[in-house]
C-alpha positions in Angstrom: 52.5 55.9 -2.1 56.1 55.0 -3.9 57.0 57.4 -6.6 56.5 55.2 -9.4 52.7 55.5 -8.6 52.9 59.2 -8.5 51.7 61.0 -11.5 53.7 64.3 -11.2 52.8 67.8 -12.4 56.2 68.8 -11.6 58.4 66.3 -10.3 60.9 66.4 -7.0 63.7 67.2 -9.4 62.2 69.4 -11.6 60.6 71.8 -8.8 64.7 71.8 -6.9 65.7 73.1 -10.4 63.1 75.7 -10.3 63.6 76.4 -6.8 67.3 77.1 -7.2 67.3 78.9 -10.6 64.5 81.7 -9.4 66.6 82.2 -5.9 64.4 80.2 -3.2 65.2 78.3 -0.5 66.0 74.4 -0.3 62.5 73.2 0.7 61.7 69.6 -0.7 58.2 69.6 -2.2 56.5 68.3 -5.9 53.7 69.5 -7.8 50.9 66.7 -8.3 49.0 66.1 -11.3 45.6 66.3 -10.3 43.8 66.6 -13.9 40.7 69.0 -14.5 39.4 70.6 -11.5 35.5 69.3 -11.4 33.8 72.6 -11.2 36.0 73.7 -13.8 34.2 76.1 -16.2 32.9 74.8 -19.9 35.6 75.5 -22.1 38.5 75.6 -19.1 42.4 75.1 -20.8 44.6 74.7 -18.0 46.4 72.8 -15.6 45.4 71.8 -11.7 48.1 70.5 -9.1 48.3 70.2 -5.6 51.7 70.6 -4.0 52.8 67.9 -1.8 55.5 68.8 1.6 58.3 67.3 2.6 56.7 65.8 5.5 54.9 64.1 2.9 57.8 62.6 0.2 59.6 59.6 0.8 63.3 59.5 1.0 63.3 59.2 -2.8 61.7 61.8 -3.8 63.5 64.0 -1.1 66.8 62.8 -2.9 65.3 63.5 -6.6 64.7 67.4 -5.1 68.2 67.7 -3.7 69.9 66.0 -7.2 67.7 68.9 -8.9 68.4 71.6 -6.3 72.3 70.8 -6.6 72.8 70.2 -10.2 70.8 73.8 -11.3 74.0 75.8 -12.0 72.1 78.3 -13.7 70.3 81.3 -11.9 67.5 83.7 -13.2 68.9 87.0 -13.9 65.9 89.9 -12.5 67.8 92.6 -14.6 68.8 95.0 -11.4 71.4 97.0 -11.8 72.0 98.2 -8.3 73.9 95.9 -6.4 72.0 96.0 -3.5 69.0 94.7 -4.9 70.3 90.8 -4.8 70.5 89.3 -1.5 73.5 87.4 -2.1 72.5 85.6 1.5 69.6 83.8 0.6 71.7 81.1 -1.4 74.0 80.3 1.6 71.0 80.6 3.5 69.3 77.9 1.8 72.8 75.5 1.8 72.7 75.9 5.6 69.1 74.1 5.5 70.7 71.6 3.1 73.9 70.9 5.0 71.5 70.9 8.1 68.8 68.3 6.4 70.9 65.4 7.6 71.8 66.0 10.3 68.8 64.6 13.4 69.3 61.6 11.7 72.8 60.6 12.7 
């Protein structure tokens, strides 16, 4: 499947934005679009998606996540106001995985 066939809930990009603003880890992955659920009840406003892995994306869509995950400057604020309740690791955490993501195939 090439990603101009895909019909996205949330594309590669958007969901590395998301991923980067609300604090979580670099882990490639979209949202589907898979339209109204079939047993969906009477009446039902809402939204279905299936998420689809890395393991899954093609080298594209792999680069769209990482363009979104590196160009999100912003980053949710939770309101603490003790400093201990931000794990400032998490973020170099996550750049570990992304420095590492390249690396088998050299």
């Amino acid at each position: 499947m090439t990603s101009n066939q895909v019909t996205y809930y949330q594309s590669p990009e958007t969901r590395g934005g998301c991923d980067r603003y609300y604090h979580r880890a670099y882990n490639p992955h979209y949202l589907l679009d898979i339209g109204i659920p079939a047993n969906a009840p009477k009446g039902w406003i809402g939204h279905a998606s299936t998420k689809v892995g890395q393991a899954d994306m093609t080298d594209e869509e792999i680069a769209q996540y990482k363009k979104g995950w590196l160009e999100e400057t912003e980053r949710k604020d939770w309101g603490r106001m003790d400093d201990d309740s931000v794990d400032e690791d998490s973020d170099e955490d996550s750049m570990d995985e992304f420095n590492r993501e390249g690396e088998e195939e050299e």
